[in-house]
Steps between C-alpha positions, in 0.01 A plus 500: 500500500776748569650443175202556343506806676807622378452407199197693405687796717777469252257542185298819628862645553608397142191620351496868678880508450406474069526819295376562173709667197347632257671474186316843293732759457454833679509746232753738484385837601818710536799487322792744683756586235743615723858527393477473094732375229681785356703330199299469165707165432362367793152619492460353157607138604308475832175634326458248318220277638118546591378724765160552613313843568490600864383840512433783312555867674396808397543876682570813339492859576174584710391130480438232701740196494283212385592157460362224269619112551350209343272452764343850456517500104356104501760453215885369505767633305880299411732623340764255326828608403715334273844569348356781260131543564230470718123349491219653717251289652197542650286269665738245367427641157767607255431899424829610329823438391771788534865533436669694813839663547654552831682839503650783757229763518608784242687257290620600167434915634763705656347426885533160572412362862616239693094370533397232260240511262281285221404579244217319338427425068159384380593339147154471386470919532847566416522725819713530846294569852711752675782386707351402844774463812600137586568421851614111561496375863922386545338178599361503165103426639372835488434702164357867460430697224514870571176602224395860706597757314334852497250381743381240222571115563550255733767329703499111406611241731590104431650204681696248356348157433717363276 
């Protein structure tokens, strides 16, 4: 009777002592850049991969900083970089195809600064989107693309996930 006892003891403490993992992914809802990658050569190697859309910010003059994630938008955005150009998804869609070009800002002008830029080419209009900043987390998880200009455009943020 006593082992019984302990036995059953033994199986309540086992059971209570269980946890349970879930195995979803938190989405990501913050990606710090931090310190950033300040040599082109580098920036255009560690690019290369897909990253997903965190966050969208934009503030201006007079405004309001507002915010727009996937959760808030109810749409997902990647963007996948390859050696010379980059496809758009969204909602696991393909959108576009670009070629890109990872510069200093103020390349190929007399004022060059020490900030990287990109510079984006839309073959099927035969046109470039202005250069937009590039800031690339040093551990190389963390991309943002500078797009507010004159008060105009927003601040896109991605993780890695490939």
């Amino acid at each position: 009777m006593r082992t019984l006892k302990l036995f059953i003891l033994g199986q309540i403490v086992i059971l209570y002592s269980c946890t349970y993992n879930s195995t979803v992914p938190t989405p990501v809802t913050d990606c710090s850049v931090g310190s950033i990658v300040e040599l082109k050569e580098t920036a255009k190697v560690k690019i290369i991969g897909k990253w997903d859309w965190v966050k969208t910010t934009y503030s201006g003059r007079g405004m309001v900083t507002t915010t727009q994630t996937p959760t808030t938008t109810n749409y997902n955005m990647s963007y996948e970089f390859k050696k010379n150009n980059v496809r758009i998804f969204i909602n696991g869609r393909p959108t576009d195809e670009l070629t890109y070009d990872i510069m200093y800002f103020g390349e190929g002008t007399n004022t060059v600064d020490d900030v990287l830029a990109i510079k984006f080419f839309n073959p099927k209009t035969n046109s470039y989107s202005q250069s937009t900043l590039l800031f690339l987390s040093t551990s190389f998880n963390c991309l943002t693309l500078i797009n507010s200009h004159s008060d105009a455009g927003g601040d896109l943020t991605f993780s890695r996930t490939e």
